[in-house]
C-alpha positions as CSV (number, residue, x, y, z in Angstrom):
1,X,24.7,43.0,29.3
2,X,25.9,40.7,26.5
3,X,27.9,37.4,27.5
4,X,29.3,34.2,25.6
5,X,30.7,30.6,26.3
6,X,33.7,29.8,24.8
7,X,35.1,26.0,24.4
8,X,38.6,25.5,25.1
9,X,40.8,22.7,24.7
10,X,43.9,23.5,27.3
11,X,47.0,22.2,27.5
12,X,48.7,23.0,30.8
13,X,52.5,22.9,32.1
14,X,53.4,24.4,28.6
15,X,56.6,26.1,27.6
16,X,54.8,28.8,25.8
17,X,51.9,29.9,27.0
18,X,49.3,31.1,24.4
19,X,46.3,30.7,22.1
20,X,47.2,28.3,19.7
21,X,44.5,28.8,17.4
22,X,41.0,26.7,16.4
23,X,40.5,22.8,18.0
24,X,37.1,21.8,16.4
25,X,34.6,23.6,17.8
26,X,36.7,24.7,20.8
27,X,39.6,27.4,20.6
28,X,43.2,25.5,21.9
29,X,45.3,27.5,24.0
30,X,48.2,26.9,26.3
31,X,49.4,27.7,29.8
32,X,52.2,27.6,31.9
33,X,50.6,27.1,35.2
34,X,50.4,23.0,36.3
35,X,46.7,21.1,36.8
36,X,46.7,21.1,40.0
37,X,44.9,23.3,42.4
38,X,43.3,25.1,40.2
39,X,46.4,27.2,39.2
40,X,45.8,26.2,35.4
41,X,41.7,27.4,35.5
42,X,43.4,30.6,37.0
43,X,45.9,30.7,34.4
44,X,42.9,30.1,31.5
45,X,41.0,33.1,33.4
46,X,44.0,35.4,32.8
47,X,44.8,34.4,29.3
48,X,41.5,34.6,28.2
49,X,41.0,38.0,29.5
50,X,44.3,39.4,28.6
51,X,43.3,38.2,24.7
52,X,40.1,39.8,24.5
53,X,40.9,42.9,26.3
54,X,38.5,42.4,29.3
55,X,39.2,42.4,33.0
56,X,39.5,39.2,34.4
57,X,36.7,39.3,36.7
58,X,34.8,39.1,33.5
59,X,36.1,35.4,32.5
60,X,34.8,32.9,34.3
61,X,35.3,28.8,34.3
62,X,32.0,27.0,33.9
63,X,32.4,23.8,33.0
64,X,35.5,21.7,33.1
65,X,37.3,22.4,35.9
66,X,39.1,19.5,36.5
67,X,39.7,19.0,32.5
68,X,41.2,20.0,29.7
69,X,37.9,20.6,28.0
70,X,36.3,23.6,29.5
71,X,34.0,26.1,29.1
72,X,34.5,30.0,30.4
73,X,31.7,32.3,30.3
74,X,33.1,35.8,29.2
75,X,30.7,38.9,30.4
76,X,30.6,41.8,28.4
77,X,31.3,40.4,24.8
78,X,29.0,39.2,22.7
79,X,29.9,35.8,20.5
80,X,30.7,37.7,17.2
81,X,32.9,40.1,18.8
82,X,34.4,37.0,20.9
83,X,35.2,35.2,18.0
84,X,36.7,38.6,15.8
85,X,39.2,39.4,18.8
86,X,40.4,35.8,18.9
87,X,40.8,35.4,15.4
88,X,42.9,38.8,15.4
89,X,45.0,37.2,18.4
90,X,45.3,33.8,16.8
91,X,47.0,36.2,13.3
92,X,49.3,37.8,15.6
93,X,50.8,35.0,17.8
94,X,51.5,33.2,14.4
């Protein structure tokens, strides 16, 4: 089964949550859950899933858990078709 990491750049306690769009190397999205005890990781798990049509049990936080630079693992997707279902979900929140 295929899998990819993603870089995020997240920024937490936000108004609007949602994925904001590119952030170098790294995609920037935003939640509404705060940093602390892990409700924003939880809230990056279900955004992230929600976005590229997975389950969330399939998005997992790797790297970065106590950070706003992290990196999810996503099973089932491979990195091209990561990258075409964010770009189509960047388009649309815009």
């Amino acid at each position: 089964m295929a899998s990819t990491r993603l870089r995020l750049r997240v920024v937490p306690g936000a108004a609007k949550p949602g994925l904001i769009g590119r952030y170098g190397d790294a995609w920037k999205l935003r939640v509404a859950a705060p940093p602390e005890g892990g409700a924003a990781n939880e809230a990056v798990v279900d955004l992230v899933a929600r976005t590229l049509g997975v389950p969330p049990r399939m998005v997992s936080v790797v790297s970065g858990f106590a950070s706003r630079d992290k990196i999810v693992e996503v099973d089932g997707l491979g990195a091209d078709e990561t990258e075409v279902r964010l770009a189509s979900a960047e388009r649309k929140d815009q």
